[in-house]
C-alpha positions, 0 to 999 in steps of 0.5 A: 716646420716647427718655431723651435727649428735650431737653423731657423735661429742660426745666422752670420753673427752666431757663426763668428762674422759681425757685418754690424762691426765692419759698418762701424769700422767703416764709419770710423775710419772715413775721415782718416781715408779723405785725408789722403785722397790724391787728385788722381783717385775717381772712386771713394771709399766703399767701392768695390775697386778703386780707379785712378789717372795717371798723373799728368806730369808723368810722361811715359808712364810705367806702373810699379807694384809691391806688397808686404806686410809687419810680420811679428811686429804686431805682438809688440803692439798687442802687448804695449795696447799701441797700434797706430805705428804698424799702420805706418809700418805697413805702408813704409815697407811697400812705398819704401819698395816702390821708391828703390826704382824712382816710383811715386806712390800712387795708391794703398790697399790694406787687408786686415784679417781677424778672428772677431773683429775689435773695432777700436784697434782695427781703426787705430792701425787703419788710423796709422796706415793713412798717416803712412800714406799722407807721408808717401803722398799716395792715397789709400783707396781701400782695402778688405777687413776679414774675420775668419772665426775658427780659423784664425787665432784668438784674439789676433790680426794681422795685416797685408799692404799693397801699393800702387807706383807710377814712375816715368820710363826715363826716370827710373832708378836701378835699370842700369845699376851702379857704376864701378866708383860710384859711393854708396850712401846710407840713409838712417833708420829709425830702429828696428823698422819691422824686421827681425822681430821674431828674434827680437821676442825670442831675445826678449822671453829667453833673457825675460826682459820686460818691455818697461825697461829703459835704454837711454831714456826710452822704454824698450816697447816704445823703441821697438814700435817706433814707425819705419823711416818712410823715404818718398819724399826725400829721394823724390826731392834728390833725384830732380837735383842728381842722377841716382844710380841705385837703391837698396832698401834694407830690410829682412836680411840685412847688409847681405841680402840687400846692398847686392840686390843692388849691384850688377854681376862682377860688382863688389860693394866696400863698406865701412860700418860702424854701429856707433855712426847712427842714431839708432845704435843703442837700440842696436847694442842692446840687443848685440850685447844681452844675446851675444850677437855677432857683428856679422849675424846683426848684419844678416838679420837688421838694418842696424842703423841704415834704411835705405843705401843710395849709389852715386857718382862721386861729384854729386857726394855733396850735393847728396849729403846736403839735401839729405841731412836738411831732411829728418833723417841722417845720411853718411857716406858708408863705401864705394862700389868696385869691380868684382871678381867672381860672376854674382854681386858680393858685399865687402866690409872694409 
């Protein structure tokens, strides 16, 4: 075999795949994963699979998984250089899942994928995703980085999540559904959260509107990139005061999609909404306005202002509203849930 063979020369790095950059990611973000181990988690990072207890207070213990992702969100974030948001968008768009039901968030694996692996922003998003998962109180126990060279675009990632919940069988939320005459409250938003953005770009290259421009005071690009609301706490917190009937959790597909996941068959959801109410509304209005959106098509596709839709008996409307707006987030009565009358769940706005 002569020196001058060309496979002789041939190896991982040259084909694409730099394992020296993933030791060094590895390195990097060791501090930010300690930050957010629970008491529960055995294993440490770079295991290959993660082990926990369940945690002792938890009495009859069910299991609750969900996975999810920031869809095109991550193009703002590649245009404005900032990715520590979409860390926290991922681990909000699984725990706020896994709370719908009354789970605990227990543990967080992430799966970022790659064509070349950059260092410095793969450890700012996993920066962001231990800052979502000390926030939901769950412990981030690992994950897989994958650079997929040839078969993955230029210059581009995306991310998965996937969490872990615990919930006590006789605590759980949503089994039976909401009661006719149970009131719905809403919980705020922070903006966008990390749906609809595919319309969000499409709105901004077809009206060539910068990300520089302001509303109120605020820069297109930093609204767009505000972290989605994380709700663990605060429903954790108000189902040991109240009985909680139902969650809705609102997400791609809006008002519509989401408040009759929540109803039983032959229920009807009334709700009263209004743009205006809630802190997020100018970021809201200005897309509404520049694309001549109707009212009915933003409800299908954002969560134009609300977060989360909580249903519950009516005598407890107060204590609910009073534990809520002492969190960092705004809550309202939005309607009430009332018999149906067809056999599927429907969504009225009065």
């Amino acid at each position: 075999m002569t020196s001058d063979n060309k496979d002789s020369k041939l190896d991982y790095k040259k084909a694409g795949v730099d394992v020296e950059a993933g030791y060094e990611l590895v390195d990097k973000i060791k501090p930010f994963v300690k930050n957010t181990k629970r008491p529960e988690i055995l294993s440490g990072l770079g295991s290959f699979s993660a082990l926990s207890r369940i945690p002792s207070h938890i009495k009859n213990p069910l299991l609750v998984t969900c996975t999810d992702g920031v869809g095109t969100k991550i193009e703002i974030a590649k245009i404005e250089n900032k990715f520590e948001n979409i860390g926290i968008d991922l681990v909000a768009m699984c725990v706020n899942d896994l709370i719908v039901c009354g789970a605990e968030p227990l543990l967080f694996l992430d799966y970022y994928v790659t064509d070349k692996l950059q260092v410095d922003i793969a450890s700012k998003v996993i920066e962001g995703i231990a800052e979502g998962c000390i926030l939901a109180n769950c412990s981030l126990v690992g994950g897989e980085t994958a650079e997929h060279p040839g078969s993955f675009p230029e210059n581009s990632f995306d991310l998965a999540g996937f969490s872990l919940g615990v919930v006590d069988e006789e605590e759980m939320i949503g089994m039976d559904g909401p009661k006719n005459g149970d009131i719905l409250i809403g919980v705020s938003s922070s903006g966008f959260h990390s749906n609809g953005f595919s319309l969000i770009r499409k709105v901004l290259k077809d009206f060539n509107v910068p990300l520089t421009q302001e509303i109120k005071g605020e820069t297109l690009g930093t609204i767009l990139l505000k972290p989605t609301n994380i709700y663990v706490q605060e429903v954790l917190s108000l189902k040991k005061i109240i009985k909680i009937n139902s969650i809705a959790h609102i997400t791609g597909g809006g008002f519509y999609e989401n408040i009759p996941r929540m109803l039983n068959e032959f229920q009807i959801a009334n709700i009263s909404f209004d743009f205006k109410d809630w802190p997020a509304f100018n970021c809201f209005n200005w897309i509404r306005e520049i694309a001549e959106i109707s009212e009915e098509n933003m409800l299908r596709t954002f969560n134009c202002g609300i977060g989360l839709v909580i249903a519950i008996s009516p005598e407890d409307e107060e204590i609910a509203l009073g534990t809520l707006n002492q969190s960092d987030f705004f809550a309202k009565t939005i309607g009430i849930v009332g018999e149906g009358e067809g056999n599927e769940p429907i969504l009225n706005f009065v």
